[in-house]
PyMOL Python script that loads the backbone (N, CA, C, O; Angstrom):
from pymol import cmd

cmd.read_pdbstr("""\
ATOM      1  N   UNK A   1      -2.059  -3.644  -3.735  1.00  0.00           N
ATOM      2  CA  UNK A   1      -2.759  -4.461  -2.807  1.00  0.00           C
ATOM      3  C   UNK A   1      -4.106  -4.800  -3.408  1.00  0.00           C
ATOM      4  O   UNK A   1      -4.491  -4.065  -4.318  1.00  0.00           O
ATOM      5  N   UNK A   2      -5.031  -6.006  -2.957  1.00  0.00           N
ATOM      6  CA  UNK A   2      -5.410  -6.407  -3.830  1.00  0.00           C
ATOM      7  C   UNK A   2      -6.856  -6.770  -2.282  1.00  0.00           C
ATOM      8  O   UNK A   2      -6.397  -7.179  -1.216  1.00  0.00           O
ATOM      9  N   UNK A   3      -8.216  -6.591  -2.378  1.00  0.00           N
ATOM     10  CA  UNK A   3      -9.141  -7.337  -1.328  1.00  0.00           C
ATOM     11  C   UNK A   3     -10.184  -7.744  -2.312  1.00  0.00           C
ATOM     12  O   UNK A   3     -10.320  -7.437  -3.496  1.00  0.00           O
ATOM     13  N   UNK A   4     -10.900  -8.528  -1.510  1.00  0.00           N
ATOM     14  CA  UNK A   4     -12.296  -8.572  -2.275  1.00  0.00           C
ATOM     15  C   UNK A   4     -13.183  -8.800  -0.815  1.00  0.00           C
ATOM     16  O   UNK A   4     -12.905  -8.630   0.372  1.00  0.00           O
ATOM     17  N   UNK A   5     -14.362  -9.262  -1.531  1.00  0.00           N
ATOM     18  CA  UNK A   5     -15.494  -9.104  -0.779  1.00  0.00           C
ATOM     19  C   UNK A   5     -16.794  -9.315  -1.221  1.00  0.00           C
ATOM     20  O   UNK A   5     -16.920  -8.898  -2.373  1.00  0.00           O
ATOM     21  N   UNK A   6     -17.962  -9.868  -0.695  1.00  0.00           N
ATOM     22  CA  UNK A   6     -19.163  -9.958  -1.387  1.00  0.00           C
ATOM     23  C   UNK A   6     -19.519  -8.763  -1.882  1.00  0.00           C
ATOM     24  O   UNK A   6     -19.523  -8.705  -3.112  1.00  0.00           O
ATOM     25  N   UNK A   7     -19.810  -7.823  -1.314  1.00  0.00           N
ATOM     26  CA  UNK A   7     -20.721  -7.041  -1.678  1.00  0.00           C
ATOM     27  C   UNK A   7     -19.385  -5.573  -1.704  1.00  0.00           C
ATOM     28  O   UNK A   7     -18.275  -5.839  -1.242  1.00  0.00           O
ATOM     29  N   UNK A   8     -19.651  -4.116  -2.268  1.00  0.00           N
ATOM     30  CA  UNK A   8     -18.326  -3.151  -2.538  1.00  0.00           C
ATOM     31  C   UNK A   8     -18.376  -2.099  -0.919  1.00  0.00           C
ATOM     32  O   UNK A   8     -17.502  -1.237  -0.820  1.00  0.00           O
ATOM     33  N   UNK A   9     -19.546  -2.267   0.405  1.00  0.00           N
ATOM     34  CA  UNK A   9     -19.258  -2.237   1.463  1.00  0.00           C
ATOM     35  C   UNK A   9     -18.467  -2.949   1.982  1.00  0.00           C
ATOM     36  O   UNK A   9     -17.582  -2.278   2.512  1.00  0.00           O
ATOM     37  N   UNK A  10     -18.250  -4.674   2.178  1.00  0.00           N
ATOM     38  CA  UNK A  10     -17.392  -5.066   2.191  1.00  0.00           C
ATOM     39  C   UNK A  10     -16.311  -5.517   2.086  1.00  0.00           C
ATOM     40  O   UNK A  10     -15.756  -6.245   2.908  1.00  0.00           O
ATOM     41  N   UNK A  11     -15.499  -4.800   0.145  1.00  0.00           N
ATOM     42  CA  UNK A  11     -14.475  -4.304  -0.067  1.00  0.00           C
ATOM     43  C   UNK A  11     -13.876  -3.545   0.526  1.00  0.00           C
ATOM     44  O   UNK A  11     -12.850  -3.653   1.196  1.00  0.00           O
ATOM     45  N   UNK A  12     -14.890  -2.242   0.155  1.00  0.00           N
ATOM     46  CA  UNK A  12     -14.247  -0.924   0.844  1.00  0.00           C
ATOM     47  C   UNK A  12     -13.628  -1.193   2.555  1.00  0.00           C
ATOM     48  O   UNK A  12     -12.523  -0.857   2.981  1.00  0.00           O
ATOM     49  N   UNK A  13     -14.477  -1.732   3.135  1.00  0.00           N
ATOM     50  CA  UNK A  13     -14.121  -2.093   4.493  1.00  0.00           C
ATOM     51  C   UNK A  13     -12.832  -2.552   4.731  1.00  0.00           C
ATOM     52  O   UNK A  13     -12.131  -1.914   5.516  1.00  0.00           O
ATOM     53  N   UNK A  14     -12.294  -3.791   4.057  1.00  0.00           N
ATOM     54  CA  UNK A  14     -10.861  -4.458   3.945  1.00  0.00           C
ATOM     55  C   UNK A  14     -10.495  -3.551   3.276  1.00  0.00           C
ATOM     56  O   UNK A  14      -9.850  -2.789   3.997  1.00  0.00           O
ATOM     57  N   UNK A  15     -10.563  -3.083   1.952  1.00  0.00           N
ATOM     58  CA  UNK A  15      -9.775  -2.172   2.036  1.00  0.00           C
ATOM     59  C   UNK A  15      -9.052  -1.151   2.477  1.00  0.00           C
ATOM     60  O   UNK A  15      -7.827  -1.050   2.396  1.00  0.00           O
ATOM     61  N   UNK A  16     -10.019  -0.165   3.085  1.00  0.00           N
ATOM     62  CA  UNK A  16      -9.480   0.726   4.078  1.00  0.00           C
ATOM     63  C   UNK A  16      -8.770   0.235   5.871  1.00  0.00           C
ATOM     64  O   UNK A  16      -8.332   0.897   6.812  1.00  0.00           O
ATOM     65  N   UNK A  17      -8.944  -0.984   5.663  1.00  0.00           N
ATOM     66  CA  UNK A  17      -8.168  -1.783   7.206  1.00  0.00           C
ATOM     67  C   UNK A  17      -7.355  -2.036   6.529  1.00  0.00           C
ATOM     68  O   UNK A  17      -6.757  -0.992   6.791  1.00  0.00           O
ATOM     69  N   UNK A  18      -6.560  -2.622   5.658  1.00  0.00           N
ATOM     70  CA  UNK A  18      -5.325  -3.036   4.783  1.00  0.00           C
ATOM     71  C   UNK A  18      -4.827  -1.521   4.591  1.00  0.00           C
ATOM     72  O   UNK A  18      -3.605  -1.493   4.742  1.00  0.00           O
ATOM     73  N   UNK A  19      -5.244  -0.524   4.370  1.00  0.00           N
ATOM     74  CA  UNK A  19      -4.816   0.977   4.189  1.00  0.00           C
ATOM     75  C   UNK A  19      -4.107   1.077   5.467  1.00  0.00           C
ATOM     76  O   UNK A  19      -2.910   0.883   5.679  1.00  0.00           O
ATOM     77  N   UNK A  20      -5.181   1.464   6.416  1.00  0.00           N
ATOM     78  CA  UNK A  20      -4.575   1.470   7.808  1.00  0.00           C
ATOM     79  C   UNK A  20      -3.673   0.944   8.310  1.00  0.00           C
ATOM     80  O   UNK A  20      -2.846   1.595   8.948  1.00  0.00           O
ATOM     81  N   UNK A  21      -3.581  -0.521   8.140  1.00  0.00           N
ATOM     82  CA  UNK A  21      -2.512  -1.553   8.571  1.00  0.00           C
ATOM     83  C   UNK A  21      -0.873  -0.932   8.326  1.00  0.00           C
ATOM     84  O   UNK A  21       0.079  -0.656   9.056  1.00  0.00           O
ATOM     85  N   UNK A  22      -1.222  -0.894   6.605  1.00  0.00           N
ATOM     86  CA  UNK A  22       0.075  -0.398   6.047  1.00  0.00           C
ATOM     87  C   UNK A  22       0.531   1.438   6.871  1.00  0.00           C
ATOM     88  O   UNK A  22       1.691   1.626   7.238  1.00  0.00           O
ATOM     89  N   UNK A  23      -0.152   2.159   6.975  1.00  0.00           N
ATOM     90  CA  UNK A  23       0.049   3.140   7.427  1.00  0.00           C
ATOM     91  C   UNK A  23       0.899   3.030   8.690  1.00  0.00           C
ATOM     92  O   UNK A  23       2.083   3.362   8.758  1.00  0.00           O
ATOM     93  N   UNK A  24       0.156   2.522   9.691  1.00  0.00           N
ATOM     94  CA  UNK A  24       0.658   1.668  10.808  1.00  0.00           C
ATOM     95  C   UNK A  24       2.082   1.302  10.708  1.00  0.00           C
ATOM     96  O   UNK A  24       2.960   2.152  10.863  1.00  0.00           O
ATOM     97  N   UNK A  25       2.308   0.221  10.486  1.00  0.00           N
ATOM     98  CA  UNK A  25       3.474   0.065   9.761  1.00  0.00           C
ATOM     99  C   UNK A  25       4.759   1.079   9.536  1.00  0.00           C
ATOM    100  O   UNK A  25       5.775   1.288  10.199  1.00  0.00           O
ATOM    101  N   UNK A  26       4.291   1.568   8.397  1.00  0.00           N
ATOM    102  CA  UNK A  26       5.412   2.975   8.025  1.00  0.00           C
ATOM    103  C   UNK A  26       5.833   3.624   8.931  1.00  0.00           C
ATOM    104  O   UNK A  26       6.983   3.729   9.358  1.00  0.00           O
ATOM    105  N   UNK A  27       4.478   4.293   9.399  1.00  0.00           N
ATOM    106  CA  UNK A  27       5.122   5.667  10.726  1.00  0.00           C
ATOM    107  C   UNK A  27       5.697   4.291  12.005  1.00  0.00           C
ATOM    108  O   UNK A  27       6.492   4.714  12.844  1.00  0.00           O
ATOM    109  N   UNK A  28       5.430   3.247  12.084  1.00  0.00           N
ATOM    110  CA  UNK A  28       6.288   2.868  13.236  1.00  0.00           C
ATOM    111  C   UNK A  28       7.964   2.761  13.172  1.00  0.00           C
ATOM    112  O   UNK A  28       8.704   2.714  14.154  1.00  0.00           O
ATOM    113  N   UNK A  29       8.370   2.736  11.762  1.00  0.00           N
ATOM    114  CA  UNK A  29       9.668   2.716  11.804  1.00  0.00           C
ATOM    115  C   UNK A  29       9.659   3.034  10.655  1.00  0.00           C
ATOM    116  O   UNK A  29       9.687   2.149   9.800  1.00  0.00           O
ATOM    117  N   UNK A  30       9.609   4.619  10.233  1.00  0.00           N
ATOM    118  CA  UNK A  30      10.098   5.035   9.029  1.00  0.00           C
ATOM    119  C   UNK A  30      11.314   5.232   8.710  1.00  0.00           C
ATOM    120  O   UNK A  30      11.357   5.999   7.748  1.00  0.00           O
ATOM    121  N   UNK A  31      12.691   4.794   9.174  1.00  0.00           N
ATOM    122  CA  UNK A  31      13.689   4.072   8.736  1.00  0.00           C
ATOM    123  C   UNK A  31      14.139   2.920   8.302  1.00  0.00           C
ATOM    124  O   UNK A  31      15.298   2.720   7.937  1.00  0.00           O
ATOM    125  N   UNK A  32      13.014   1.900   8.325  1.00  0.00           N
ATOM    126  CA  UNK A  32      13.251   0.385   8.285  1.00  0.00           C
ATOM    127  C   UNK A  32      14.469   0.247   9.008  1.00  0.00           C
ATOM    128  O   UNK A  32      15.472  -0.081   8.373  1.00  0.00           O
ATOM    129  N   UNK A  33      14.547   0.454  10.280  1.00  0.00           N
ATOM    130  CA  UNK A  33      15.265  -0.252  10.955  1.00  0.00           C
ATOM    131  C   UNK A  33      16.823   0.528  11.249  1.00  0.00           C
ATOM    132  O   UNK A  33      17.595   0.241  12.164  1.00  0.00           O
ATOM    133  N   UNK A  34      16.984   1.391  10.388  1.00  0.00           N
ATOM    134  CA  UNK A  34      18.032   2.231   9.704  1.00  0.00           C
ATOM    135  C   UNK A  34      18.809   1.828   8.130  1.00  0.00           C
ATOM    136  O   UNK A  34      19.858   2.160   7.578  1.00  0.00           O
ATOM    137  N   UNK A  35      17.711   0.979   7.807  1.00  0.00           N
ATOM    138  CA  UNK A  35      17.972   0.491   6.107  1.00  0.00           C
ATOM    139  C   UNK A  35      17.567   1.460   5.196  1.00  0.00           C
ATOM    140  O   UNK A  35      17.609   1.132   4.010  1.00  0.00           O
ATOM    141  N   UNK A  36      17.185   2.574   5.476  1.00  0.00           N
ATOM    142  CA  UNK A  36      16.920   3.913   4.350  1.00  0.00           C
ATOM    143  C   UNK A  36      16.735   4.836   5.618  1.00  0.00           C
ATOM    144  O   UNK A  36      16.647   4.499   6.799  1.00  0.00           O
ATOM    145  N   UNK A  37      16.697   6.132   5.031  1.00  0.00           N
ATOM    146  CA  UNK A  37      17.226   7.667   5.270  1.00  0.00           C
ATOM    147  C   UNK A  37      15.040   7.887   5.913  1.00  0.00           C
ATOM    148  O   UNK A  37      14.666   8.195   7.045  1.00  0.00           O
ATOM    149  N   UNK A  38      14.089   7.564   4.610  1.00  0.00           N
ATOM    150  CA  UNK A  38      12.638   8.144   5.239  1.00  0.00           C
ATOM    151  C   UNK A  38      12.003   7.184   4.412  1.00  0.00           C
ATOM    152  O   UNK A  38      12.599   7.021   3.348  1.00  0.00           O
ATOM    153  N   UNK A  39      10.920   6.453   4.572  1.00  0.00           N
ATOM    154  CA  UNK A  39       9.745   5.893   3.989  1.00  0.00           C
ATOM    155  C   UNK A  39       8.694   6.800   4.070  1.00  0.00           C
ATOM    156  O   UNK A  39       8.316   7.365   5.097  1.00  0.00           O
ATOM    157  N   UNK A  40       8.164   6.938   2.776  1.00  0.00           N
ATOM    158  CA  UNK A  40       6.529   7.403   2.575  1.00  0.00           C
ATOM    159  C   UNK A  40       5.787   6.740   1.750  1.00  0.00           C
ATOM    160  O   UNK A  40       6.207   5.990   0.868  1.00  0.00           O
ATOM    161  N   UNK A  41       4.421   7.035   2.048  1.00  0.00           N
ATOM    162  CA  UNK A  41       3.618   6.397   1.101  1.00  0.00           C
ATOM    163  C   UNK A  41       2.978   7.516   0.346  1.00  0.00           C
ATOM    164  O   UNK A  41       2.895   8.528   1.041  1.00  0.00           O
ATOM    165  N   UNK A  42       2.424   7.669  -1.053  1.00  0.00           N
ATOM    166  CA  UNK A  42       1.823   8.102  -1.558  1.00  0.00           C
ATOM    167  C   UNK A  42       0.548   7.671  -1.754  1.00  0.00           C
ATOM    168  O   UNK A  42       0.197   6.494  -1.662  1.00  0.00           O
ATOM    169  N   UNK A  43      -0.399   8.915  -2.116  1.00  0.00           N
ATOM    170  CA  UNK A  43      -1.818   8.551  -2.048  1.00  0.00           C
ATOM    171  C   UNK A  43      -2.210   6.527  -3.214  1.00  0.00           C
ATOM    172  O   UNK A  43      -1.707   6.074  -4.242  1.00  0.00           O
ATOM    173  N   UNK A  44      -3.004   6.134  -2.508  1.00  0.00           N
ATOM    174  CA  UNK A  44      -3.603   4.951  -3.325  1.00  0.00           C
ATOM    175  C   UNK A  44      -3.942   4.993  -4.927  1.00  0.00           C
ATOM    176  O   UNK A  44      -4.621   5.988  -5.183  1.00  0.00           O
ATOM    177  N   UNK A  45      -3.790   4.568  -5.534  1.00  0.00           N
ATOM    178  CA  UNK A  45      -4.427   4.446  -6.696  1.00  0.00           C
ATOM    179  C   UNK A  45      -5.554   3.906  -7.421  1.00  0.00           C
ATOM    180  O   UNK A  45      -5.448   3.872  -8.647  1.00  0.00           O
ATOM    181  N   UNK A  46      -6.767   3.417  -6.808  1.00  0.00           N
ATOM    182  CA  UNK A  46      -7.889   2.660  -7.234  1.00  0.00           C
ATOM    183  C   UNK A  46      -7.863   2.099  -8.024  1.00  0.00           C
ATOM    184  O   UNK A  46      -7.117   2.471  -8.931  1.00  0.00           O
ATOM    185  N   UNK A  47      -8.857   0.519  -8.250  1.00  0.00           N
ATOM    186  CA  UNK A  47      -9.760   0.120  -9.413  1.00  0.00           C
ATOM    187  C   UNK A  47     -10.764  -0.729  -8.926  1.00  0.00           C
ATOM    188  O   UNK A  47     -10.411  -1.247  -7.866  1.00  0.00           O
ATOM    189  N   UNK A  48     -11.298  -0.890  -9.102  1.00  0.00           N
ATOM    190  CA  UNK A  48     -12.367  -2.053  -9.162  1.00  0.00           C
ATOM    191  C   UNK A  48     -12.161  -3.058 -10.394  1.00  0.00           C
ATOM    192  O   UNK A  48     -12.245  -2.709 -11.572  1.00  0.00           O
ATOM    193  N   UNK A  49     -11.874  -4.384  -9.942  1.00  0.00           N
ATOM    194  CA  UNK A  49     -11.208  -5.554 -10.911  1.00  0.00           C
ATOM    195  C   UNK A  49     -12.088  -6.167 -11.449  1.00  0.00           C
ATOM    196  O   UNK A  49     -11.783  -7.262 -10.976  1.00  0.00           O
ATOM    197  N   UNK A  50     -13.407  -6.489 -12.388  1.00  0.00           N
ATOM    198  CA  UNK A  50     -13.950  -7.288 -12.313  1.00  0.00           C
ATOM    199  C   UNK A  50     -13.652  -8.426 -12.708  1.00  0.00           C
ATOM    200  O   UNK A  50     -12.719  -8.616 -13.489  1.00  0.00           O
ATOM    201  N   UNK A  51     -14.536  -9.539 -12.145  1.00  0.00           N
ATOM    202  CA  UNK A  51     -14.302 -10.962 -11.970  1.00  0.00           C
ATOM    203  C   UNK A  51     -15.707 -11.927 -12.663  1.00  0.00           C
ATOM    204  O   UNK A  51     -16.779 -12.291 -12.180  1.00  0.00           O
ATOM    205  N   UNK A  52     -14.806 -12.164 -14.550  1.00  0.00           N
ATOM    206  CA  UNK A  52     -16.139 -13.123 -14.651  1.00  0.00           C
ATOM    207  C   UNK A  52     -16.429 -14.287 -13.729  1.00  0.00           C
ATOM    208  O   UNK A  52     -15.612 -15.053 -13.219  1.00  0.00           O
ATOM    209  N   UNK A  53     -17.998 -14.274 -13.590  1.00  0.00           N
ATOM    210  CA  UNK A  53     -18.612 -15.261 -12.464  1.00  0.00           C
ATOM    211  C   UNK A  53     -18.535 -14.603 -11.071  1.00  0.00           C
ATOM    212  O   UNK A  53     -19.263 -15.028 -10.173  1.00  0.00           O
ATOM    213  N   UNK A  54     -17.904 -13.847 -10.912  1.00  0.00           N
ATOM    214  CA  UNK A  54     -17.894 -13.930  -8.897  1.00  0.00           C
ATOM    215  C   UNK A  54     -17.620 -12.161  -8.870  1.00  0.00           C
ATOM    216  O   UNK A  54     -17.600 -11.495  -9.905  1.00  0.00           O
ATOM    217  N   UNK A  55     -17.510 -11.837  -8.104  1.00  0.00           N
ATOM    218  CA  UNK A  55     -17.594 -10.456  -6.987  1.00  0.00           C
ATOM    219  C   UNK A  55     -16.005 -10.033  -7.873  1.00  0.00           C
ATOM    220  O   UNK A  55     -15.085 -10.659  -8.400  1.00  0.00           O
ATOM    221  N   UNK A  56     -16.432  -8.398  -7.609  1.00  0.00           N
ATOM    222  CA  UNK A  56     -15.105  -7.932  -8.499  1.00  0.00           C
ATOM    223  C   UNK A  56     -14.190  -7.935  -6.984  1.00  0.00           C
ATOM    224  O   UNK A  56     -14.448  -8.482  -5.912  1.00  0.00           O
ATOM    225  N   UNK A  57     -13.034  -7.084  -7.406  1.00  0.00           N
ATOM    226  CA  UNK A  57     -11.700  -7.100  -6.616  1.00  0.00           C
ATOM    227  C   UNK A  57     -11.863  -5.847  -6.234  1.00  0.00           C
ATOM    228  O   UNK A  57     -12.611  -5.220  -6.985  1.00  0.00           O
ATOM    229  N   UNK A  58     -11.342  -5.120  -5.142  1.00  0.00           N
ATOM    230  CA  UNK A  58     -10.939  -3.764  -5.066  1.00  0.00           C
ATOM    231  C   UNK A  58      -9.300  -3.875  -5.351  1.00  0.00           C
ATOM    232  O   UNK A  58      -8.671  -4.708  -4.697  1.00  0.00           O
ATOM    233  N   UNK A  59      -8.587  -3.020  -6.347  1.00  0.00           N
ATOM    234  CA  UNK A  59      -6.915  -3.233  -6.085  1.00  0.00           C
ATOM    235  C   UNK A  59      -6.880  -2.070  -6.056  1.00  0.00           C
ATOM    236  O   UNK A  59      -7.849  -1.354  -6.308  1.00  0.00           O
ATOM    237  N   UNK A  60      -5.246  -1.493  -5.601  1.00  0.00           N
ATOM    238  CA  UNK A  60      -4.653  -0.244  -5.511  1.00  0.00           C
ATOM    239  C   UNK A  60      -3.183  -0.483  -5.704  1.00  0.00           C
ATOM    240  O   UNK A  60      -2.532  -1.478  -5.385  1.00  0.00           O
ATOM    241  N   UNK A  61      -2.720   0.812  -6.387  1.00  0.00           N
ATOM    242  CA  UNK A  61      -0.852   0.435  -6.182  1.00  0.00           C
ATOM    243  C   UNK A  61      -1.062   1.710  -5.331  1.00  0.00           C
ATOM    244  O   UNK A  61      -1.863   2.644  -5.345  1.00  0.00           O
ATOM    245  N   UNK A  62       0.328   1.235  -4.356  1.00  0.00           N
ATOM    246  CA  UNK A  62       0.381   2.241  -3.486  1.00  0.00           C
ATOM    247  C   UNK A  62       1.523   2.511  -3.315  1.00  0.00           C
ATOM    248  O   UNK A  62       2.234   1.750  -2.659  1.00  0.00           O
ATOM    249  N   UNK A  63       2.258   4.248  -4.130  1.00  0.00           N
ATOM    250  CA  UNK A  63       3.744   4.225  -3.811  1.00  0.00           C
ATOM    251  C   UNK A  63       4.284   4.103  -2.852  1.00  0.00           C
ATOM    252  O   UNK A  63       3.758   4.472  -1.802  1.00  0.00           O
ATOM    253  N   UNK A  64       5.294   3.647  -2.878  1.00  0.00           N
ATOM    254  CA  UNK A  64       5.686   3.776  -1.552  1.00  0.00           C
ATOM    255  C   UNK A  64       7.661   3.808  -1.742  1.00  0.00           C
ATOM    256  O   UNK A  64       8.374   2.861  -2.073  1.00  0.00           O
ATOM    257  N   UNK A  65       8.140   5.409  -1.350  1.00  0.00           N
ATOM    258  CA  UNK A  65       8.842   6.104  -1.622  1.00  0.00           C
ATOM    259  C   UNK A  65      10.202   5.688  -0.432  1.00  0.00           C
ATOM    260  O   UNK A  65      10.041   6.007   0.746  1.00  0.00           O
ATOM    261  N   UNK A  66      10.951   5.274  -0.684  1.00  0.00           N
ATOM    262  CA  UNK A  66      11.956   4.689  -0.213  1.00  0.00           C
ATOM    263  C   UNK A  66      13.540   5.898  -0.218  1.00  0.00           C
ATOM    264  O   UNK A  66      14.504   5.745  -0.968  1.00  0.00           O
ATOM    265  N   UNK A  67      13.421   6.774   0.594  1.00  0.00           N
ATOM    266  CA  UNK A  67      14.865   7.831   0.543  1.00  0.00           C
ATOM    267  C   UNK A  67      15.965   7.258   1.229  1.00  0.00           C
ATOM    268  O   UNK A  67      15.854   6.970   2.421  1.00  0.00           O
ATOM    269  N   UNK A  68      17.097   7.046   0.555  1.00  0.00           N
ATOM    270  CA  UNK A  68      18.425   7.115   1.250  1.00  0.00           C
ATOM    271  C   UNK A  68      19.461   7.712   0.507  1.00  0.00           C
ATOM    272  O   UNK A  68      19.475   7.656  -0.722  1.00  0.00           O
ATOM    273  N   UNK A  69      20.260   8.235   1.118  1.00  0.00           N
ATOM    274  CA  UNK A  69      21.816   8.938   1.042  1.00  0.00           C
ATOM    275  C   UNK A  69      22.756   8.050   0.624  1.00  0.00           C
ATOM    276  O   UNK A  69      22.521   6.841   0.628  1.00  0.00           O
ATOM    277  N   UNK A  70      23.877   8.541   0.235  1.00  0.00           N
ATOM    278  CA  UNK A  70      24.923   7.492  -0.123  1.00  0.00           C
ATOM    279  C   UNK A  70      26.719   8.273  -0.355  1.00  0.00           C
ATOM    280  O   UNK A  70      26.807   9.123  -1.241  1.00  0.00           O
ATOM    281  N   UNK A  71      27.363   8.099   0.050  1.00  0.00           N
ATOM    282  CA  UNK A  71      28.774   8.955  -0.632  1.00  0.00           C
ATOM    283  C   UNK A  71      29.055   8.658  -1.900  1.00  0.00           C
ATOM    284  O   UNK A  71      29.798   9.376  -2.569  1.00  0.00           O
ATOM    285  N   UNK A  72      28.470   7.523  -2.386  1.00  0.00           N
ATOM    286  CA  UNK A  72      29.349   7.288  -3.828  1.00  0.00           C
ATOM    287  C   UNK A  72      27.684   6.676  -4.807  1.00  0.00           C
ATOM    288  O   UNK A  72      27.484   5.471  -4.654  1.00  0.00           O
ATOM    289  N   UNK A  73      26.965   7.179  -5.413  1.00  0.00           N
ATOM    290  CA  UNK A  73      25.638   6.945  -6.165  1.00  0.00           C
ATOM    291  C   UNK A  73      25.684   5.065  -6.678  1.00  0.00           C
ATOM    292  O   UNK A  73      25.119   3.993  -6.460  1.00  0.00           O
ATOM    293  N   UNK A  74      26.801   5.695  -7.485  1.00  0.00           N
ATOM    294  CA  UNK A  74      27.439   4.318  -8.431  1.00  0.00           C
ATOM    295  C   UNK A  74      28.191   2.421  -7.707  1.00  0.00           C
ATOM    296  O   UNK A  74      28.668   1.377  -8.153  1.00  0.00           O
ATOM    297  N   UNK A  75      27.779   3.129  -6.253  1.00  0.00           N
ATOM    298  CA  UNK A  75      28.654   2.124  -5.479  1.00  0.00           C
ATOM    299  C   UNK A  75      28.039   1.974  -4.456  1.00  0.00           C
ATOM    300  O   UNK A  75      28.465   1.216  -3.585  1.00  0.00           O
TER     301      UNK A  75
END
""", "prot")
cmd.dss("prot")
cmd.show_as("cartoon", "prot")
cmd.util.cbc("prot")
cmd.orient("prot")
């Protein structure tokens, strides 16, 4: 995920509401629907992007762990 912002208070800010959002999200239906077994997320990964000319980026990858079962792996 990817925010920016003038100033790195108002990164951090979108950032951590885009955190939240996604959190949100997950625990509301950590089955997708019954399309996998459990969704999790793993902790964020930081950077600060900079941007010649303009305000850097805040990005993060954020795992996000997808479990399901199956009778046959290969099929």
């Amino acid at each position: 995920m990817i925010v920016q912002g003038k100033t790195p208070a108002a990164r951090d800010a979108a950032f951590d509401a885009l955190l939240a959002e996604l959190a949100t999200v997950i625990t509301a239906d950590r089955t997708l629907d019954g399309l996998c077994d459990w969704v999790n997320a793993e902790a964020p990964q930081t950077v600060d992007l900079p941007v010649e000319g303009a305000e850097a980026l805040k990005a993060a990858i954020v795992p996000v762990i997808l479990t399901c079962t199956t009778a046959d792996p290969l099929g």
